[in-house]
C-alpha positions in Angstrom: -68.4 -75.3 73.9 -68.3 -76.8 70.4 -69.8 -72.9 69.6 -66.8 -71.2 70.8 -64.0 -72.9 69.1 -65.9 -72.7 65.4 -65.3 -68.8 65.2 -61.8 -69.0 65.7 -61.3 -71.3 62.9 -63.6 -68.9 61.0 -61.6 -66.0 61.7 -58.5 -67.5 60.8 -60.2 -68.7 57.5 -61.0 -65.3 56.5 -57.7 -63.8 57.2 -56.0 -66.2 55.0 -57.4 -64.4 51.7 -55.9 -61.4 52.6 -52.9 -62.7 53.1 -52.6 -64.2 50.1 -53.3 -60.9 48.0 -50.5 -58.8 49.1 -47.6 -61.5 46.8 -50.3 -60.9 43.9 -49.4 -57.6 43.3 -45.3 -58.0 43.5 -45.2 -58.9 39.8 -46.2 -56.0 38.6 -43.0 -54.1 40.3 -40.6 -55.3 37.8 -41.8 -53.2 35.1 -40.2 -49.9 37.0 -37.3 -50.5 35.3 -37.9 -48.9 31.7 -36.3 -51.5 28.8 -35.8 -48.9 26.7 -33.1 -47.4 28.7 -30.3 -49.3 27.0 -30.9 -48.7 23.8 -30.7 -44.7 23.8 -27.0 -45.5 25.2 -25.9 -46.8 21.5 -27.5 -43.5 19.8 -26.0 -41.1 22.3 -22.8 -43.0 21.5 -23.2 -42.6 17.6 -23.4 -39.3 17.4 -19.9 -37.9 18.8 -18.7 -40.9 16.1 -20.0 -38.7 13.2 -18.7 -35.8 14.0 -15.5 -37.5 14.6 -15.4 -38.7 10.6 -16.2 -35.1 9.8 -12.9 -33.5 8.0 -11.8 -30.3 10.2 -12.2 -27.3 9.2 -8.9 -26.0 7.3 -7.2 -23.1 8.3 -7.4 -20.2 6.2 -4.4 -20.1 3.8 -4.7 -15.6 2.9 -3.3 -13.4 5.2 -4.2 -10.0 4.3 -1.9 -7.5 4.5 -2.2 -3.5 3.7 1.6 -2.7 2.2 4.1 -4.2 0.0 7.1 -2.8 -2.1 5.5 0.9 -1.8 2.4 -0.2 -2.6 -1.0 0.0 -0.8 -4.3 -1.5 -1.2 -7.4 0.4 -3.1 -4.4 2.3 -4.9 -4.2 2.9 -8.7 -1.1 2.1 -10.6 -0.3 1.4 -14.2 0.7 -2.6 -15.8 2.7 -1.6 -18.7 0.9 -4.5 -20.4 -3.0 -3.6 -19.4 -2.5 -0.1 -18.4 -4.2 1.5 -15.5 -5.7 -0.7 -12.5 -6.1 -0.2 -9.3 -4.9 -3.0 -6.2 -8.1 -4.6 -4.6 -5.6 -6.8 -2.0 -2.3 -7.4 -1.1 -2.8 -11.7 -0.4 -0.3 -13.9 1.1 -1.1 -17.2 -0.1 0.3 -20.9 1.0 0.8 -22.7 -2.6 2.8 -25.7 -3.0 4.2 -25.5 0.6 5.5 -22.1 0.4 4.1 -18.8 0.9 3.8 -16.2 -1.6 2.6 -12.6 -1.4 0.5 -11.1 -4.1 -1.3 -8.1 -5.2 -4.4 -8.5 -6.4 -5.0 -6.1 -9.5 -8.4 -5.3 -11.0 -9.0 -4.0 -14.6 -12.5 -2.5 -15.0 -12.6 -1.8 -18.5 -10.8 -4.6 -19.5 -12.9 -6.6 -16.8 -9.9 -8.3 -16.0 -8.4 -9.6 -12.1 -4.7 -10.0 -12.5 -2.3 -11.8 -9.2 0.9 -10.5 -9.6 3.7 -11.5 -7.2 4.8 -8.9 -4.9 8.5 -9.6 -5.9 7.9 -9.6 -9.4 6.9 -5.9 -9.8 9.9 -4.6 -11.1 10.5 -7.0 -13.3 7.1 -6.4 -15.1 7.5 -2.9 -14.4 4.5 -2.0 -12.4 4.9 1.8 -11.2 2.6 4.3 -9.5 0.6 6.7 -11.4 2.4 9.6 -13.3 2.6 13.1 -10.8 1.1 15.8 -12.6 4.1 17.5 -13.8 4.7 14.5 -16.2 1.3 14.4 -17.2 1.5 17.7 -18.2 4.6 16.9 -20.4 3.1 14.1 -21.9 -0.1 16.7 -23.0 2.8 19.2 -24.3 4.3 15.9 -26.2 0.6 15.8 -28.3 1.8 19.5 -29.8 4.5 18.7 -31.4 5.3 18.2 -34.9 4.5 14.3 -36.0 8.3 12.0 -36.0 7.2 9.6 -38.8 10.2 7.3 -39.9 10.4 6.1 -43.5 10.7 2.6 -42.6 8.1 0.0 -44.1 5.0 -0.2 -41.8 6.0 -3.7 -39.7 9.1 -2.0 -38.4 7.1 1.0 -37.4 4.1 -1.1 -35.7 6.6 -2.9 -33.7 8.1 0.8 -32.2 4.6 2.0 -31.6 3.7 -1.6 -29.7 6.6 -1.3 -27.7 6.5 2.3 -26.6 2.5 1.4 -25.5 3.8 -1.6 -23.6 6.8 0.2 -22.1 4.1 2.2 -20.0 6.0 5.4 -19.9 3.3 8.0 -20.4 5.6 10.0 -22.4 6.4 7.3 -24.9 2.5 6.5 -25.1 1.7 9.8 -25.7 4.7 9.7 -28.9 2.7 7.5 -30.1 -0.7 9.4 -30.0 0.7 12.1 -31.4 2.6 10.3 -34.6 -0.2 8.2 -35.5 -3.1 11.1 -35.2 -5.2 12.1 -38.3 -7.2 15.4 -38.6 -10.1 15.3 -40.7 -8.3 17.1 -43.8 -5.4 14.4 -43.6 -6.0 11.0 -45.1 -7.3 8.2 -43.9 -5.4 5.7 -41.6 -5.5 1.8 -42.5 -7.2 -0.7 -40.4 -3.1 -1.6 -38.3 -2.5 2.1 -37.6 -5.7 3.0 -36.0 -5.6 -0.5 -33.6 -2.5 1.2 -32.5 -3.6 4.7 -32.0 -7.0 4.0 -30.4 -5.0 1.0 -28.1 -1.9 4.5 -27.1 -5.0 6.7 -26.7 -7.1 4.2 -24.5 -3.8 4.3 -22.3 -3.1 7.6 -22.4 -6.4 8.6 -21.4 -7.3 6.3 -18.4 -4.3 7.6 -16.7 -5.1 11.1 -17.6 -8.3 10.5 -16.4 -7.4 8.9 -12.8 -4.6 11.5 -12.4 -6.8 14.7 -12.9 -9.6 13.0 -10.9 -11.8 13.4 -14.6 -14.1 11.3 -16.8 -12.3 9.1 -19.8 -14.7 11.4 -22.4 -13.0 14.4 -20.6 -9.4 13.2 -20.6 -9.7 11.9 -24.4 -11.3 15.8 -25.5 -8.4 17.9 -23.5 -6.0 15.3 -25.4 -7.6 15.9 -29.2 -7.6 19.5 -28.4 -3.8 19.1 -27.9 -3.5 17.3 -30.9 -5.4 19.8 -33.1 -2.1 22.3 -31.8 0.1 20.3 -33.4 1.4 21.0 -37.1 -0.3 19.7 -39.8 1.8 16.6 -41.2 3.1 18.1 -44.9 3.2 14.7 -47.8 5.9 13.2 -49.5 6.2 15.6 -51.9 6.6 18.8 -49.8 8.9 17.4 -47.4 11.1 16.8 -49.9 11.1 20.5 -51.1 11.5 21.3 -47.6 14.9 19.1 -47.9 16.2 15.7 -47.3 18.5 16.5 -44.7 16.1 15.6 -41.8 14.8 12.4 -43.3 15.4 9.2 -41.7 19.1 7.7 -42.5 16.7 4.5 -44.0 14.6 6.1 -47.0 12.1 3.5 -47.3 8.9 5.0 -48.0 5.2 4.2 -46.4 3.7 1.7 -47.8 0.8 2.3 -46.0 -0.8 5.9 -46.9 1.6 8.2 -48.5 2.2 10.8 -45.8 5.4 10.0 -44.3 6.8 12.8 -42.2 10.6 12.7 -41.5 12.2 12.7 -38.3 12.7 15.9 -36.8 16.6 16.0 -35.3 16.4 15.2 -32.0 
């Protein structure tokens, strides 16, 4: 009898260790939950913040457009004051608050970009390039006989400079043809060929663009014009031819001593 009840009490001895096991392992549940968890919530949160403090793009202030006051992008057109260039862009611009149209003018020779307000062209006197038939005036113009006034030199520059900034191809071409010197006539002073190589530069660009030609070509069909023209007669003869078609003015040239009167217009 004491036999039977000792196992019992042995069994339930043995039990008890298992028992006790199973709450050793619950403290190793609580690391499921990963610590690191919270603190990717800040960074997330950062991020939207610097784009936030990043300025917006700006809106695009030129508006391109293909025509103004006749005028058309990639055309050619002659600035009395530079001569021949051709548009690149027609821009409208926002400045100051207030928009403001503009053509956009490239000079290659001059390597020059000139903005000129679309409303300002006639005021500057921007125009298209000459039509043939006036071309073909102005080349006539280079045959003529030489209008020399005898004025003193200053008075005379200041005509030629303004007939080369007027930008009337006629006028330019005047000037060419009154300042030219062959190889038998003398030589011009330092002033008069800065004006004639400046009227011929002009002259010939336009030439050049309107025939659809080379500058070289434009400059030799406008020398062999020149060589048409009379040959320019000195003081001396054009006095023997008479006084009557001299300028009102009688000053003589102070500069080389071939002073051609005006012929009557």
């Amino acid at each position: 009898m004491p036999n039977k009840t000792a196992k019992p009490a042995a069994k339930a001895t043995v039990a008890k260790p298992a028992a006790a096991k199973a709450p050793a392992h619950k403290p190793v549940a609580p690391k499921a939950p990963v610590a690191a968890a919270p603190a990717k919530a800040p960074v997330a949160a950062a991020k939207p913040a610097v784009k936030a403090a990043a300025p917006a793009p700006k809106v695009e202030e030129k508006k391109v457009v293909t025509q103004r006051q006749g005028f058309k992008a990639n055309e050619f057109v002659v600035y009395p004051a530079h001569g021949v260039g051709q548009i690149l862009a027609i821009e409208e611009q926002e400045i100051a608050g207030a928009k403001l149209e503009l053509f956009v003018i490239n000079f290659i020779k001059d390597k020059m970009t000139l903005r000129v307000p679309t409303a300002k062209v006639a005021n500057v006197g921007m125009r298209k390039l000459s039509e043939p038939a006036l071309v073909k005036k102005a080349l006539e113009t280079l045959k003529g006989r030489a209008r020399v006034k005898r004025t003193m030199w200053s008075r005379r520059a200041q005509e030629y400079e303004a007939k080369i900034n007027s930008g009337d191809i006629v006028a330019i071409a005047e000037v060419v043809r009154d300042l030219y010197r062959s190889e038998s006539q003398p030589e011009q002073s330092y002033s008069e060929r800065q004006l004639y190589e400046a009227a011929l530069d002009r002259l010939s660009r336009e030439i050049a663009v309107v025939q659809h030609s080379t500058e070289t070509e434009a400059v030799k069909e406008i020398e062999a014009q020149l060589a048409k023209s009379p040959r320019r007669t000195n003081a001396k003869a054009e006095a023997a031819d008479g006084e009557g078609e001299a300028d009102a003015e009688g000053d003589t040239d102070d500069t080389d001593g071939t002073t051609v009167a005006d012929e009557a217009a």
